[in-house]
C-alpha positions in Angstrom: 54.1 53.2 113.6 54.0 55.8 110.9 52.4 59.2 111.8 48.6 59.2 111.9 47.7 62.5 113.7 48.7 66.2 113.9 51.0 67.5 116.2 49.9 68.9 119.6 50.6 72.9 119.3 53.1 73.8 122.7 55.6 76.5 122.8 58.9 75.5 121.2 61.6 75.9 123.0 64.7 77.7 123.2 67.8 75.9 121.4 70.1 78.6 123.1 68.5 78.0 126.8 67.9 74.3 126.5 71.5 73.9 125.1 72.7 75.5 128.4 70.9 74.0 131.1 71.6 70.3 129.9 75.5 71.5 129.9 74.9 72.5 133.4 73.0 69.2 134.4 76.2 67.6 132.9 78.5 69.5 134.9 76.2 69.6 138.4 74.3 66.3 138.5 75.0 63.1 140.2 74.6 60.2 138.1 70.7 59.8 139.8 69.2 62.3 142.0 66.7 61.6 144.2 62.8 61.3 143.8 61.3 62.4 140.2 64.6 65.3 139.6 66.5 64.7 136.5 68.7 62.0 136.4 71.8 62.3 134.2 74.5 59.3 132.9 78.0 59.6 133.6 78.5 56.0 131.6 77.6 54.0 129.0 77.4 50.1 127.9 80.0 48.1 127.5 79.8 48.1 124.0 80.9 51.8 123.6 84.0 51.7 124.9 83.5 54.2 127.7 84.7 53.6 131.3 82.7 53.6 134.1 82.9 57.1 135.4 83.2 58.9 132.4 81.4 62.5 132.4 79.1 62.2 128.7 78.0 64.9 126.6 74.5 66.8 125.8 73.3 65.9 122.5 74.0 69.3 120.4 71.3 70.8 118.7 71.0 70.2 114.6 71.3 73.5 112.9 68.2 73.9 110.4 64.4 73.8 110.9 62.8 72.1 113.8 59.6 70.4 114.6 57.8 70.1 117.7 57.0 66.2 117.8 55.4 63.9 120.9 56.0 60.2 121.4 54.1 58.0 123.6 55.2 54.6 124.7 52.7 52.3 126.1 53.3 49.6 128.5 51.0 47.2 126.5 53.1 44.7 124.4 52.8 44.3 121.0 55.1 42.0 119.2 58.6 40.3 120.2 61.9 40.8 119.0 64.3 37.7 119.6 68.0 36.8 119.5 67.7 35.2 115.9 65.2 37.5 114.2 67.9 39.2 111.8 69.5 37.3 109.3 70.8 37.1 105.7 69.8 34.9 103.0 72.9 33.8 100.5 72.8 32.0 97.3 73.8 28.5 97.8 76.7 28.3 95.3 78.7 31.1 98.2 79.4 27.4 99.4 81.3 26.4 96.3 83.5 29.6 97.3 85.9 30.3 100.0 83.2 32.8 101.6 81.4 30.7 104.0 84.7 28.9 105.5 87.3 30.5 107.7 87.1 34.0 106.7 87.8 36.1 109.1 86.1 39.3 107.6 82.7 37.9 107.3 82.7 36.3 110.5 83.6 39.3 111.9 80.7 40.9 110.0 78.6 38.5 111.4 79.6 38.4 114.6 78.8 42.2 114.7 75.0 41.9 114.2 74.8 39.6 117.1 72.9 36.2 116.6 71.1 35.4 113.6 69.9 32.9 110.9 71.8 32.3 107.3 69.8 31.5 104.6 71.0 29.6 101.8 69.1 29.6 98.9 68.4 31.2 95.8 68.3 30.1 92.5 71.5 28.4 92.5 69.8 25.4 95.2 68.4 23.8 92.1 71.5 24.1 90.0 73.7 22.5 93.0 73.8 18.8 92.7 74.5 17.2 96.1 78.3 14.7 95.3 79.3 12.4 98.0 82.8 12.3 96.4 83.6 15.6 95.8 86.4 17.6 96.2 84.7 20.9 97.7 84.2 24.2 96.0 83.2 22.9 92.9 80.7 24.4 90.1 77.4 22.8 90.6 78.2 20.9 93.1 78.2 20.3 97.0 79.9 18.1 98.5 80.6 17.0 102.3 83.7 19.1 102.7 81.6 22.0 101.8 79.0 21.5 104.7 82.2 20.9 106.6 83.2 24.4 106.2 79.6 25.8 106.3 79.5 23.9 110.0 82.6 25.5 111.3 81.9 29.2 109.9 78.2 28.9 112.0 80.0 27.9 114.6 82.4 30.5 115.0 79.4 32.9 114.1 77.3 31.4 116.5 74.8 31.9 113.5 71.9 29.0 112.8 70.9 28.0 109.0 68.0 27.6 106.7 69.5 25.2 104.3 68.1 24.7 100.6 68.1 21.6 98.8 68.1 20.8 94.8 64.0 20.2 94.0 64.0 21.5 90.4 66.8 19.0 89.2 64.5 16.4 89.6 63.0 17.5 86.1 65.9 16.0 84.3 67.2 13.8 86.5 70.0 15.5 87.9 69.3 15.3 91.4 66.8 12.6 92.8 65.4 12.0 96.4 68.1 9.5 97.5 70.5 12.5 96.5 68.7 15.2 98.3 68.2 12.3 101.6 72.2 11.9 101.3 72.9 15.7 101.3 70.2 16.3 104.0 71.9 13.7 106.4 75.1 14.8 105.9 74.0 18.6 106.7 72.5 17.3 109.8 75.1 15.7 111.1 77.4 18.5 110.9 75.0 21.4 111.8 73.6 19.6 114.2 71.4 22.6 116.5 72.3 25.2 114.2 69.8 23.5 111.6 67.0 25.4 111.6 65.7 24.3 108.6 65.8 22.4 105.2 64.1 24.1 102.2 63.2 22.1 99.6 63.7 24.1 96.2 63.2 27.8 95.8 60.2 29.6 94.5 59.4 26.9 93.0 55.7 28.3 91.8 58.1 29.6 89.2 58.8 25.9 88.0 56.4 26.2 85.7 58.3 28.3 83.3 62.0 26.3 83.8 61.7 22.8 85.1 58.4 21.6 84.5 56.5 23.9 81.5 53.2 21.1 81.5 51.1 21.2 84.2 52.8 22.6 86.9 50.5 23.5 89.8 50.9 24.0 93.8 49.3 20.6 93.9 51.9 18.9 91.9 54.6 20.8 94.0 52.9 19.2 97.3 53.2 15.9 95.7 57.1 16.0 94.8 58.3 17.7 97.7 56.0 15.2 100.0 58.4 12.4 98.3 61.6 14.0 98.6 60.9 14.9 102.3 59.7 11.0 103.1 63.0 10.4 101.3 65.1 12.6 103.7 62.7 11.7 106.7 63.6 7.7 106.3 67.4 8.5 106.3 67.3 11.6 109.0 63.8 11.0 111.2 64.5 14.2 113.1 65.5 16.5 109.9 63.4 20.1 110.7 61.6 21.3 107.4 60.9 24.9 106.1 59.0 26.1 103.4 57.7 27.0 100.6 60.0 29.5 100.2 58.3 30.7 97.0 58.5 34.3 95.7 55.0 35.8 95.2 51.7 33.7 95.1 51.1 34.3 98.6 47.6 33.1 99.0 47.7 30.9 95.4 50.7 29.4 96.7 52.3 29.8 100.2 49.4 29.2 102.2 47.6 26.5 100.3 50.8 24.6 101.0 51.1 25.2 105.1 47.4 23.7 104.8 48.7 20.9 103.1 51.3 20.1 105.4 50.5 21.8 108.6 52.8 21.7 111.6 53.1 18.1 111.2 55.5 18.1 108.1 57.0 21.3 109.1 58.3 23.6 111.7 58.6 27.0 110.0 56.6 28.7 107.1 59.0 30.6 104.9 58.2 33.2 102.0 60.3 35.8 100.0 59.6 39.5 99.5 60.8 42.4 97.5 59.3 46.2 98.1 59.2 45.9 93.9 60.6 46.1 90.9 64.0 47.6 89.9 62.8 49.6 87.1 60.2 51.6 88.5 62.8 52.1 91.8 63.3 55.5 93.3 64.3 56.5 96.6 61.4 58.0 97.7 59.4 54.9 96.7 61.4 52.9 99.2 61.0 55.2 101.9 57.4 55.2 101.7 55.3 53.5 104.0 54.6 49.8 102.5 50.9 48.8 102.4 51.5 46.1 100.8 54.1 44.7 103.0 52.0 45.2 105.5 49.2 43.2 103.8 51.5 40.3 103.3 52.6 39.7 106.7 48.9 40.1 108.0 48.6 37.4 105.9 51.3 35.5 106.8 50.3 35.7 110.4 47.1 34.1 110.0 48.2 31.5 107.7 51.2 30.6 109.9 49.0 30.9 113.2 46.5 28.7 111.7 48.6 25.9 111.2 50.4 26.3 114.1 54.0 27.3 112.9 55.9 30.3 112.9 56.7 32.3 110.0 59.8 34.0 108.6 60.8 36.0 105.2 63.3 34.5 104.1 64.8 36.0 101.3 64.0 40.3 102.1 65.0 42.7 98.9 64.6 46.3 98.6 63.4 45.4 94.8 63.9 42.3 92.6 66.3 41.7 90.1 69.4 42.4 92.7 67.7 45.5 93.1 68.1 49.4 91.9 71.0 50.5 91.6 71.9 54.1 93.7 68.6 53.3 95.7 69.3 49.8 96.8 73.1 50.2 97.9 72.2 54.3 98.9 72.1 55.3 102.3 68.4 55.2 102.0 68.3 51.4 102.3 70.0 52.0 105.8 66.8 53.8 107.3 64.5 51.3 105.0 66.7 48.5 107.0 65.2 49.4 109.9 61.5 50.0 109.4 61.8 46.8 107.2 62.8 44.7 110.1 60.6 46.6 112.8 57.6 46.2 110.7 58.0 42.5 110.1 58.9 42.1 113.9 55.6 44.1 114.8 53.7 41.9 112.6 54.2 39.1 114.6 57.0 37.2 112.2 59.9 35.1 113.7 62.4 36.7 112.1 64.0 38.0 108.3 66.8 37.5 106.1 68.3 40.7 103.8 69.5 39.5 100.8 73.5 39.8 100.7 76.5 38.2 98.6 78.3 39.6 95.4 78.1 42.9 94.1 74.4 43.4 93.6 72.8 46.6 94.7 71.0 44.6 97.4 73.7 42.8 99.0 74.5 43.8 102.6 77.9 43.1 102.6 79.3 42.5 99.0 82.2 40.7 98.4 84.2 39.1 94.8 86.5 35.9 94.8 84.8 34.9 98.5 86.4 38.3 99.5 84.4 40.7 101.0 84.4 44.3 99.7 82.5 46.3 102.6 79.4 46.4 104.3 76.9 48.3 102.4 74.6 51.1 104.1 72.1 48.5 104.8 74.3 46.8 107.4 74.1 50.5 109.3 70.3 49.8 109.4 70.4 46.5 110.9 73.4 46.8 113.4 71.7 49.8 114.8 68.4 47.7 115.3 70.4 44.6 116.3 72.0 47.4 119.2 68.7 47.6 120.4 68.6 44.6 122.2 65.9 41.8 121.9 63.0 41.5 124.3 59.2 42.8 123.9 58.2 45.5 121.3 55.5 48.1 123.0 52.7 50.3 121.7 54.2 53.8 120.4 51.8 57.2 119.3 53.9 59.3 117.5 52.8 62.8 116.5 55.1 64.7 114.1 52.7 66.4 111.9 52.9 65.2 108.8 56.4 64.2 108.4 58.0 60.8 107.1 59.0 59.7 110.7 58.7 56.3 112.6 59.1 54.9 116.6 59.5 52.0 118.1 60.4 50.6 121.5 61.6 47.9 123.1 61.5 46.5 126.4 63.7 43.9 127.9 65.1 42.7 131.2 68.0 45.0 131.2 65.5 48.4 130.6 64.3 49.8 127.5 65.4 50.6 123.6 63.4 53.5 121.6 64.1 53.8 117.6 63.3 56.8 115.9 63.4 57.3 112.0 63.3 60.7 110.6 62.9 60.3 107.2 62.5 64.2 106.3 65.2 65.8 103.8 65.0 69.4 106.0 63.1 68.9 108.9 65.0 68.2 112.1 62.9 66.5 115.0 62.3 67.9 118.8 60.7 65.1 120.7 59.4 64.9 123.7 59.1 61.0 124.9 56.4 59.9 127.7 57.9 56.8 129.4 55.1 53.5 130.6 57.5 54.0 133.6 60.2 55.8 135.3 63.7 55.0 134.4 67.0 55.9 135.6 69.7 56.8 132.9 69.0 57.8 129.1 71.8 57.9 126.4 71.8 58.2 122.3 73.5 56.7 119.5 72.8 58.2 116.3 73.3 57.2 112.5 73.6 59.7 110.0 75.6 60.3 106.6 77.6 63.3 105.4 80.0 62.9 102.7 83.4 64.9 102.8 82.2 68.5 101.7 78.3 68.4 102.1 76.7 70.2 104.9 73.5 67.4 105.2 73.3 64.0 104.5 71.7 62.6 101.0 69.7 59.5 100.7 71.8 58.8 97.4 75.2 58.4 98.8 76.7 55.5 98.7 78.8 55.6 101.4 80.4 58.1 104.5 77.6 56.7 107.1 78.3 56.3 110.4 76.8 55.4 113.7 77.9 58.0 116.9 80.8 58.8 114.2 82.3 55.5 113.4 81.9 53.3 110.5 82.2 49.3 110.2 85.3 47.8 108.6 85.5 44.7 106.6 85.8 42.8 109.5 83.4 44.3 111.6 86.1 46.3 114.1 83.2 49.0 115.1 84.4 51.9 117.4 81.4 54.3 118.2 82.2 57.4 120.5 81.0 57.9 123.4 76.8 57.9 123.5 74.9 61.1 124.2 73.5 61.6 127.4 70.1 62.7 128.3 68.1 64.0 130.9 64.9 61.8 132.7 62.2 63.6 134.6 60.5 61.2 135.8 59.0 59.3 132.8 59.9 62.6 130.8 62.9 62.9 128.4 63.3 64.7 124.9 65.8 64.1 122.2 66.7 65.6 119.0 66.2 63.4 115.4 67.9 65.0 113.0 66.8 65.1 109.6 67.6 61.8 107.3 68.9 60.1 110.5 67.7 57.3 113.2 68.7 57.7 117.0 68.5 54.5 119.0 68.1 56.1 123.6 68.8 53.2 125.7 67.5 53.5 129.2 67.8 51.7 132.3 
């Protein structure tokens, strides 16, 4: 969706005049006029806060340059975007904490972004050794009352789980397949629907330099995790499998093993992905359009569709290592949120999980003691994509000259959700937006970031972004003011992008 053509030259026009006669629509329209006239909103969702009734406001003009910019939105579909396709992917020793139990700030966090998938994982799954007698929240181990408190925190989420499982202790001993069949049965019996998965081991075509340094191979991988899933499979018949969940290696690794077990052995193919490495990090690398991800889910796609299984990333991270510091945790990531998860969903994926937990520069929401500190500008990124509802992603041509800018749209039963990524440091955005079909009502929410003092926003800062003004607290209370309104001509409408911002235009 990135820009691939120059714009089309038209007469700009007035800020002064165009300013004016949408303050006059506000003041002299009805809330839909008849035929193809303009159509104005004197409400918006729920969600907002705002009454039925209520008289909204003109977007204002952004002071500073402006381009000219065209987008198109087809009526031809071309990817889905479903109620569980965001997520977050924890290390598994958050169990052995008070975070995933009854706190109230992460479910609230949670509970903001809507439905999604919690991965557990990491390296920690193959130093957690599963102990039927255990007392809970214990150093290297997991034991039942932990899965008791997972259970009840997804349920009070409303969340579903890819769960890892020790495979890399079996080198030593220290976890065996009657183990992991134990642990497995006791995680599906208190999940129950909200199992989406079990993993077996993570990235584990790293083995070779940790648990097993002779020999190791994908085909000896196939072999052990074929006998701890028979294991889990005799206690727990109906136990759903994901996997590999391995870390690079896609075509040495990833897909060798869907061909090996196909859609027989297991119901989702799972791989992680990082944009690169922390030392070579800067924020104009991440904003950058990724080839390479885009490689790797083409991949992906084929190699899941071939099987016959869907596939997810399950374990997303701006770079490795935790990530860059002041690039990973900088407003940046926010706008990299959401090309990241429009990209994937484009690319025909089931869904992704952003890395989160602690205080790394990659974490979402960071927290210390199973407290949570704040949402980090990454969260911005995904609750304004998750605001965009779910339903079918269409066809978008975007002309903005050469600019860093992205589109995408959305349709669903309800109407119709347009994102729009501007990118550029200094160049505001003046589109004009060709509709498949003609709508009723248009309004605008836009994120942005200013810091007390600046007069623009900077892709460094670490915090002081909001979306339509507010920001998220700690436990996810959210209080947005009222949308912008826009104006419909038939399929027509245009909106302004500022520079280093996203706008998500609902329609109906």
């Amino acid at each position: 969706m990135a820009p691939h053509a120059p714009s089309p030259t038209f007469p700009h026009r007035p800020l002064a005049r165009r300013h004016l006669l949408q303050g006059l629509a506000v003041v002299a329209a009805s809330s839909v006029l008849s035929g193809c006239g303009a159509t104005l909103v004197r409400a918006v969702k729920s969600s907002t806060g705002v009454q039925p009734g209520t008289q909204l406001t003109p977007q204002p003009p952004p002071t500073g340059a402006i381009t000219a910019a065209s987008l198109t939105v087809a009526a031809t579909a071309a990817g889905a975007f479903d109620a569980n396709f965001l997520g977050l992917a924890y290390e598994k020793q958050s169990l052995q904490t008070p975070l995933l139990s009854a706190n109230a700030d992460l479910i609230g966090l949670f509970r903001r972004l809507g439905p999604g998938v919690l991965r557990l994982g990491g390296a920690s799954v193959d130093q957690s050794v599963w102990t039927a007698n255990g007392p809970g929240r214990t150093p290297g181990q997991i034991a039942p009352p932990d899965v008791t408190s997972l259970a009840a925190f997804l349920r009070k989420t409303g969340w579903s789980c890819i769960y890892g499982i020790n495979l890399g202790g079996s080198a030593t001993g220290a976890t065996t397949p009657a183990l992991a069949a134990a642990e497995a049965a006791s995680v599906a019996q208190q999940l129950g629907s909200a199992l989406l998965g079990i993993e077996l081991g993570n990235a584990c075509e790293t083995y070779g330099s940790s648990f097993y340094p002779d020999n190791w191979s994908v085909e000896r991988f196939e072999a052990l995790w074929q006998q701890y899933r028979s294991a889990i499979v005799a206690v727990t018949p109906a136990a759903p499998f994901a996997g590999p969940a391995a870390a690079s290696n896609l075509d040495a690794w990833t897909l060798p093993f869907g061909e090996y077990v196909t859609s027989n052995q297991i119901s989702l193919l799972t791989q992680q992905i990082s944009r690169g490495t922390a030392s070579t990090a800067t924020l104009e690398d991440l904003l950058s359009p990724n080839s390479a991800l885009t490689a790797e889910l083409l991949t992906l796609h084929y190699g899941a569709q071939s099987i016959g299984v869907p596939f997810r990333l399950d374990a997303v991270s701006s770079y490795d290592d935790g990530g860059a510091p002041g690039i990973s945790n900088a407003y940046a990531s926010a706008l990299w949120a959401i090309d990241t998860t429009f990209q994937t969903a484009l690319a025909g994926a089931s869904g992704l999980n952003f890395t989160s937990g602690g205080q790394q520069p990659s974490a979402v929401i960071t927290d210390s003691s199973g407290q949570i500190l704040a949402p980090q500008p990454a969260f911005y990124g995904l609750l304004l994509a998750s605001m965009a509802g779910t339903g079918t992603l269409l066809n978008t041509q975007l002309s903005a000259r050469s600019l860093n800018v992205t589109a995408y749209a959305l349709q669903s039963s309800a109407g119709m959700s347009l994102m729009l990524v501007n990118k550029d440091a200094t160049q505001n955005l003046d589109v004009r937006i060709t509709l498949p079909q003609t709508m009723s009502t248009a309004t605008l929410q836009q994120m942005t970031q200013l810091s007390s003092g600046a007069t623009a926003p900077s892709l460094a800062a670490l915090s002081s972004i909001t979306i339509q003004g507010a920001t998220v607290a700690t436990d996810g209370a959210f209080e947005p003011s009222a949308a912008y309104a826009l104006t419909l001509t038939c399929q027509q409408l245009s909106c302004y992008v500022p520079a280093l911002s996203a706008v998500l235009i609902q329609l109906t």
